[in-house]
C-alpha positions in Angstrom: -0.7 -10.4 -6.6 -2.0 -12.1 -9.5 -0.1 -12.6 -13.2 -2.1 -9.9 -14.5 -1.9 -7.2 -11.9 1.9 -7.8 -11.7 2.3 -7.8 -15.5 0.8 -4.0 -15.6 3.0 -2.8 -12.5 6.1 -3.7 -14.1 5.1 -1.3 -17.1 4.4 1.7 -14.7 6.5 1.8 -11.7 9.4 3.6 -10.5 11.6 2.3 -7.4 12.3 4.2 -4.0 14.7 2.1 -2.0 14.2 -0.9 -4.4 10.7 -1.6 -3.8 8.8 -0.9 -6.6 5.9 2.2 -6.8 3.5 2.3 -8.8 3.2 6.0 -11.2 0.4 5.9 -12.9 -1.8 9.0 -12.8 -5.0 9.3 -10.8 -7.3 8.9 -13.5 -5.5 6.0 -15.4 -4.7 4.1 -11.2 -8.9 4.1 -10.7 -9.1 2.9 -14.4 -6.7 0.3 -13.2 -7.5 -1.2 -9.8 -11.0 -1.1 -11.1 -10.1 -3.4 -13.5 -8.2 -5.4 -11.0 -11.2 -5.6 -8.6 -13.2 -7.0 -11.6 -11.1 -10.0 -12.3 -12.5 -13.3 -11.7 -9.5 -14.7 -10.3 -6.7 -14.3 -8.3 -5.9 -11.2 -5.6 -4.5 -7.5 -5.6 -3.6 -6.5 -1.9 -2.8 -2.6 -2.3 -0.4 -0.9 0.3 -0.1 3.4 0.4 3.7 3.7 1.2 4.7 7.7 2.6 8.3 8.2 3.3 7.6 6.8 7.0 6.3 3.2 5.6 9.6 3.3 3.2 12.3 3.8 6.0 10.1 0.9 7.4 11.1 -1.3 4.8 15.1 -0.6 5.2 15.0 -2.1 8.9 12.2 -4.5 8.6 12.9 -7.3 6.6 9.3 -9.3 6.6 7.6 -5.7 5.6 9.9 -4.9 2.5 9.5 -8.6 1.3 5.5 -8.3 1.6 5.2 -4.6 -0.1 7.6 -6.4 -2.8 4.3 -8.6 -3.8 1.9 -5.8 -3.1 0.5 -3.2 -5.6 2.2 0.1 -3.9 0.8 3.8 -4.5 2.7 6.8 -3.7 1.6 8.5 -0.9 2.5 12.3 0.3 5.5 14.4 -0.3 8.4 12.9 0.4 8.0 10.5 -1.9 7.6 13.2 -4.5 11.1 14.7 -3.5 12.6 10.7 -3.2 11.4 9.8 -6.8 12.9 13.4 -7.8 16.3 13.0 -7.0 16.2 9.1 -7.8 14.1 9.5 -11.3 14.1 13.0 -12.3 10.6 13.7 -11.8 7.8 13.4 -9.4 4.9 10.7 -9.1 2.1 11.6 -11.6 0.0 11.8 -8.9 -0.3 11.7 -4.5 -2.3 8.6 -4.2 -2.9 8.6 -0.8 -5.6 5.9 1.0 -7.0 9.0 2.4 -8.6 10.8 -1.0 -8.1 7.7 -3.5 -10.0 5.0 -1.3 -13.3 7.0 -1.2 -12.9 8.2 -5.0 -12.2 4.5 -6.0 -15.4 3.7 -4.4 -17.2 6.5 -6.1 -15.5 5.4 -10.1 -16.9 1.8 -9.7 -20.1 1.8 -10.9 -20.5 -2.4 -10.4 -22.4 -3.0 -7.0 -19.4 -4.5 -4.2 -19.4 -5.9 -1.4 -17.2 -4.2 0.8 -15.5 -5.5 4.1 -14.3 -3.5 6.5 -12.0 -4.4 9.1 -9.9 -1.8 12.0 -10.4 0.7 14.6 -12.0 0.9 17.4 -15.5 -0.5 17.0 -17.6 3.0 17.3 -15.0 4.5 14.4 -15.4 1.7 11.9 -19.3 1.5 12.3 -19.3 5.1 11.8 -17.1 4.5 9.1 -19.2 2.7 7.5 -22.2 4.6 7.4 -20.3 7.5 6.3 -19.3 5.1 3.2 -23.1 4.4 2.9 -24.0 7.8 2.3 -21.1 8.5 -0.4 -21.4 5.2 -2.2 -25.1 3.7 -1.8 -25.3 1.5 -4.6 -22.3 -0.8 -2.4 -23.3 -2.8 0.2 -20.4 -2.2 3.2 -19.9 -5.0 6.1 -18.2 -4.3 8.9 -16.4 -7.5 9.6 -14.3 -6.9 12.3 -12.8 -4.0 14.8 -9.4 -3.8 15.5 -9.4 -5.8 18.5 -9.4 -9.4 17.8 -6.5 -12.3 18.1 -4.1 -11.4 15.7 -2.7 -14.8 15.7 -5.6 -16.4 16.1 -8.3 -14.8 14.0 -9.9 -18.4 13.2 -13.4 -16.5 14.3 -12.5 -13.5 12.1 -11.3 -15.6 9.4 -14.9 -17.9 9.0 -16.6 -14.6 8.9 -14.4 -13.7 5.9 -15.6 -17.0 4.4 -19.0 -17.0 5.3 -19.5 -12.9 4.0 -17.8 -13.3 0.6 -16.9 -9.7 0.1 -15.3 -8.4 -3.7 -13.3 -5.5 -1.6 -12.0 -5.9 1.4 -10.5 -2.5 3.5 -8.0 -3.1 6.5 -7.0 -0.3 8.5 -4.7 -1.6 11.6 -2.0 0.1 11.4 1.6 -0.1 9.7 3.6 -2.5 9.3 0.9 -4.8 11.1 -1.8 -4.7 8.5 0.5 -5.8 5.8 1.5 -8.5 7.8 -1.6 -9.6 9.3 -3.1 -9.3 5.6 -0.3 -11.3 4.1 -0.9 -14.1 6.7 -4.4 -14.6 6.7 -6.3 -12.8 3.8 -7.0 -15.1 0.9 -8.1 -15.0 -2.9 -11.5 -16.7 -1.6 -12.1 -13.9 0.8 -11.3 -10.7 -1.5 -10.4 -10.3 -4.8 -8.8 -6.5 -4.5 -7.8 -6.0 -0.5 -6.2 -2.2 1.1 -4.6 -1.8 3.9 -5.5 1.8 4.6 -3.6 2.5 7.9 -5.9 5.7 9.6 -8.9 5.9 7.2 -11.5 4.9 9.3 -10.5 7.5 11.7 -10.4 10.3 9.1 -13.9 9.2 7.3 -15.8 9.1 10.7 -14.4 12.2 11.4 -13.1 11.2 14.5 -9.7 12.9 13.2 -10.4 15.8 11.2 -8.6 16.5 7.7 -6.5 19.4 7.0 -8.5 21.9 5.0 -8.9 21.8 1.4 -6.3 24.3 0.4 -3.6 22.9 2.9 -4.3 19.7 1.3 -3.8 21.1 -2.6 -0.4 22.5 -1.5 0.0 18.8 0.2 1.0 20.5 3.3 -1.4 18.1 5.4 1.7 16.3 7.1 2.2 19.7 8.7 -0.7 19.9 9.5 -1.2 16.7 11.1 1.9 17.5 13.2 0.2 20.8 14.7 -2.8 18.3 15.2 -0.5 15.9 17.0 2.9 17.3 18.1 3.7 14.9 20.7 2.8 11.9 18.4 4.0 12.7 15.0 7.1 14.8 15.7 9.6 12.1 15.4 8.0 10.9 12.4 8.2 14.7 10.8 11.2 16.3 12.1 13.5 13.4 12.5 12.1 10.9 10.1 12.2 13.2 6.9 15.9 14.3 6.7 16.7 10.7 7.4 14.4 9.6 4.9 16.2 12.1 2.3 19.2 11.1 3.4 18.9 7.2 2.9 17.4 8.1 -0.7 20.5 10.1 -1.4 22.9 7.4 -0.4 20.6 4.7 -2.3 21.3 6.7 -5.3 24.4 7.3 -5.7 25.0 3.5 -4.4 22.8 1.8 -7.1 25.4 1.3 -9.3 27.5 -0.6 -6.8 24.2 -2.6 -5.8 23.6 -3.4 -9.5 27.4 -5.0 -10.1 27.2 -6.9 -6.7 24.0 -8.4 -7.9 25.3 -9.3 -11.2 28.3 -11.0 -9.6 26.3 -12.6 -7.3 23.9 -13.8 -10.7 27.1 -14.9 -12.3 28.8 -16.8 -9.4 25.3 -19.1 -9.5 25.5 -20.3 -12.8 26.4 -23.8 -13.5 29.8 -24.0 -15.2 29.2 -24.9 -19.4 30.7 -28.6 -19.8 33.7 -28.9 -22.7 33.3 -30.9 -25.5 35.2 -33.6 -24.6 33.0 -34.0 -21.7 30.5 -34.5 -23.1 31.3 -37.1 -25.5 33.1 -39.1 -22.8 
């Protein structure tokens, strides 16, 4: 992330399991990352973290250290109830990939070029001309699908060079499109990058959204599991009281965290030289 992007994070953000999140509102996060898309140098990546993608982070080591120099946007309930018991008070706002990705596009009135890369190739073509039709005055390339050499991408990567795109959205999948992303995605290729997990599946419509009013009540996870019982069930039933549990425990633990840092800070610093020393 560049200087400036990290500069306004610190001064709106609020930490579940020590990664910081960011809280602004809806209307003042589309102020925002517009701002950020428009800069003429350095790179945002954006990551939507849900209470799934946090547990992530205590277990995976490589994904924690790459949201740390991500821009992160709260996504779906739990981390309502997590910033609740650690903060007080919920996120300003559920700025999931799902609903803010297509309104971002909407709010920027500047004429992108937008990459897309994910999914199976059918999805993210449709994808695409779904985008077409909501935002017309953007111009949307679909770079890659989802199945190309993740380690190798040297094919992938010239196309990135040779296409120039302002925007750049990745949807492969948690915790690989952070880390694929983090690897290989440069300033040159994208100024303002999101890795948006299932959005090309849910704007083709090849997996259909919970209905409008489910969604207000942000009740879609539960609907998603009746979508997908067999899939998601773990995730839901098992992953949620854990989830609450590890944010409890991270609480009433911070304070302990916070001294052992401070001894750890203190240890490190060199020893002052006396006097004598130092005129000898």
């Amino acid at each position: 992330m560049n200087l400036i992007a990290n500069f306004a994070v610190l001064a709106s953000r609020r930490t579940i399991f020590d990664v910081p999140v960011c809280d602004l509102g809806w209307d003042d996060a589309l102020v925002f990352i517009n701002e950020l898309a428009s800069l003429p140098v350095g790179q945002t990546v954006i990551a939507f973290a849900n209470a799934h993608n946090m547990l992530m982070t205590l277990r995976d080591g490589e994904y924690r250290n790459i949201l740390l120099q991500n821009l992160v946007l709260p996504d779906g309930v739990g981390l309502n109830i997590a910033s609740k018991i650690a903060h007080g008070a919920p996120f300003p706002a559920n700025l999931n990939g799902t609903d803010f990705v297509p309104a971002l596009l909407t709010f920027m009135e500047n004429r992108r070029r937008v990459g897309l890369i994910g999914g199976r190739r059918e999805v993210v073509e449709k994808a695409a001309a779904k985008f077409r039709q909501h935002a017309p005055w953007h111009e949307f390339i679909v770079i890659s699908d989802g199945y190309f050499d993740k380690e190798n991408p040297e094919e992938l990567i010239d196309e990135l060079n040779r296409q120039k795109c302002d925007i750049l959205i990745i949807g492969m999948g948690t915790p690989l499109q952070e880390k694929w992303t983090h690897r290989h995605v440069r300033a040159e290729h994208a100024r303002l990058v999101l890795t948006v997990g299932a959005l090309f599946d849910f704007v083709s419509g090849t997996v259909p959204r919970a209905p409008q009013t489910v969604r207000a009540m942000r009740l879609e996870w539960a609907y998603r599991l009746l979508q997908e019982p067999g899939r998601l069930w773990r995730r839901y039933v098992l992953g949620i009281p854990v989830f609450l549990l590890c944010v409890m425990q991270y609480r009433f633990s911070r304070r302990d965290r916070i001294l052992s840092q401070s001894e750890e800070r203190s240890v490190a610093l060199p020893v002052p030289q006396r006097r004598n020393d130092l005129a000898s």
